[in-house]
C-alpha positions as CSV (number, residue, x, y, z in Angstrom):
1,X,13.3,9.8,-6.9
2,X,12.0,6.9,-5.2
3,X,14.9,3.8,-4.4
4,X,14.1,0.4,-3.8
5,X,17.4,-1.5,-2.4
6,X,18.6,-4.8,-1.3
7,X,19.3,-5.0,2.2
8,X,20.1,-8.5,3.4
9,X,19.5,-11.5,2.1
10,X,15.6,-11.2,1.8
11,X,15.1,-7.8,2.9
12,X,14.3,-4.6,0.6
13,X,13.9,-0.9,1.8
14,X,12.1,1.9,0.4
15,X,13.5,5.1,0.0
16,X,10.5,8.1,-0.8
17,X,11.9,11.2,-0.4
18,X,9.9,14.0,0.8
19,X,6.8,11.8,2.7
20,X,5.0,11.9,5.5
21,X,4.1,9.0,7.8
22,X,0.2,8.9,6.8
23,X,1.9,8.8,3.1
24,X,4.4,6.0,3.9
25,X,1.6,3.9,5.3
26,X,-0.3,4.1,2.4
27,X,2.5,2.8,0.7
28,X,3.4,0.1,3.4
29,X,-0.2,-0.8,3.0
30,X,-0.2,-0.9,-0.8
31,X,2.7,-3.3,-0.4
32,X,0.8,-5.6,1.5
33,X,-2.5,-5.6,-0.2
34,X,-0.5,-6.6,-3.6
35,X,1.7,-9.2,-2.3
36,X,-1.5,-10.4,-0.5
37,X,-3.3,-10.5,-3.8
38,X,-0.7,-12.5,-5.6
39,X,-0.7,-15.0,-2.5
40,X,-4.4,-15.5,-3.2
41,X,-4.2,-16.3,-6.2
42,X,-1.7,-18.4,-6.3
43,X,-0.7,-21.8,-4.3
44,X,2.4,-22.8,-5.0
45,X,4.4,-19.9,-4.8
46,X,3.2,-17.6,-1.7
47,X,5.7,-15.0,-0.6
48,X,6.3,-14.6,3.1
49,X,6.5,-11.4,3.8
50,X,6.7,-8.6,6.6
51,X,6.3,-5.1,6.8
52,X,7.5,-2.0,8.7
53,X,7.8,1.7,7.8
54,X,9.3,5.0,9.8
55,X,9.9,8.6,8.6
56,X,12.3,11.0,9.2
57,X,11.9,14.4,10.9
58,X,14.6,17.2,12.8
59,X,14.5,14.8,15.1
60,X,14.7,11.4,14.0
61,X,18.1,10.8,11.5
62,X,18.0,8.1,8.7
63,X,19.6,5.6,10.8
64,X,17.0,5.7,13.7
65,X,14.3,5.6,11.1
66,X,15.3,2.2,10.0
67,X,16.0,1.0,13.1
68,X,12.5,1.9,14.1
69,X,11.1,0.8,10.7
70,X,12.6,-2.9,11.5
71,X,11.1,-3.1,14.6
72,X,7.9,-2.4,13.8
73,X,8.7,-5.1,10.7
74,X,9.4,-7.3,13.5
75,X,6.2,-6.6,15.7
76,X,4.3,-7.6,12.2
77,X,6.2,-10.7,11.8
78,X,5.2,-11.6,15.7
79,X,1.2,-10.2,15.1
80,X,1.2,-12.3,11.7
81,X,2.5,-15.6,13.6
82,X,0.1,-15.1,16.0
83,X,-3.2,-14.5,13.9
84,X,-4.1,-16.3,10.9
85,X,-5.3,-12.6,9.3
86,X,-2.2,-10.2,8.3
87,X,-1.8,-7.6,11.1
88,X,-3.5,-4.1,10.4
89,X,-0.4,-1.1,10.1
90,X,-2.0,1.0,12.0
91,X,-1.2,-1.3,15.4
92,X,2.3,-0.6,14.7
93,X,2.4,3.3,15.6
């Protein structure tokens, strides 16, 4: 069963059990290609938004995984400030 959870204040994280890292960038790009969408289409109510992703193996525990998965959400926040286009996932690994 997939979880989505509050975090912090304005930060979510998404639970898939049983994926792979090519499978949880597809999702992380999903993510931003929808809330990219609605910010197109919309100008009054654009979502600010940053994105980062990790898996899990033997040697990486749950904890580590988000650690790394907020850095890299970090690194997009710094790419996104930087360019005027949203920052391709791929850069992040």
């Amino acid at each position: 069963t997939d979880i989505i959870a509050r975090v912090g204040g304005d930060e979510f994280v998404i639970l898939l059990p049983n994926v792979d890292e090519e499978a949880a960038k597809v999702a992380a790009d999903r993510i931003v290609q929808c809330l990219s969408k609605h910010n197109m289409s919309t100008f009054d109510k654009n979502l600010d938004f940053s994105v980062g992703y990790a898996t899990t193996s033997e040697k990486t525990t749950p904890f580590e995984a988000v650690k790394i998965a907020d850095l890299l959400m970090t690194e997009f926040k710094k790419k996104k400030k930087e360019s005027k286009d949203l920052p391709d996932l791929e850069s992040q690994l």
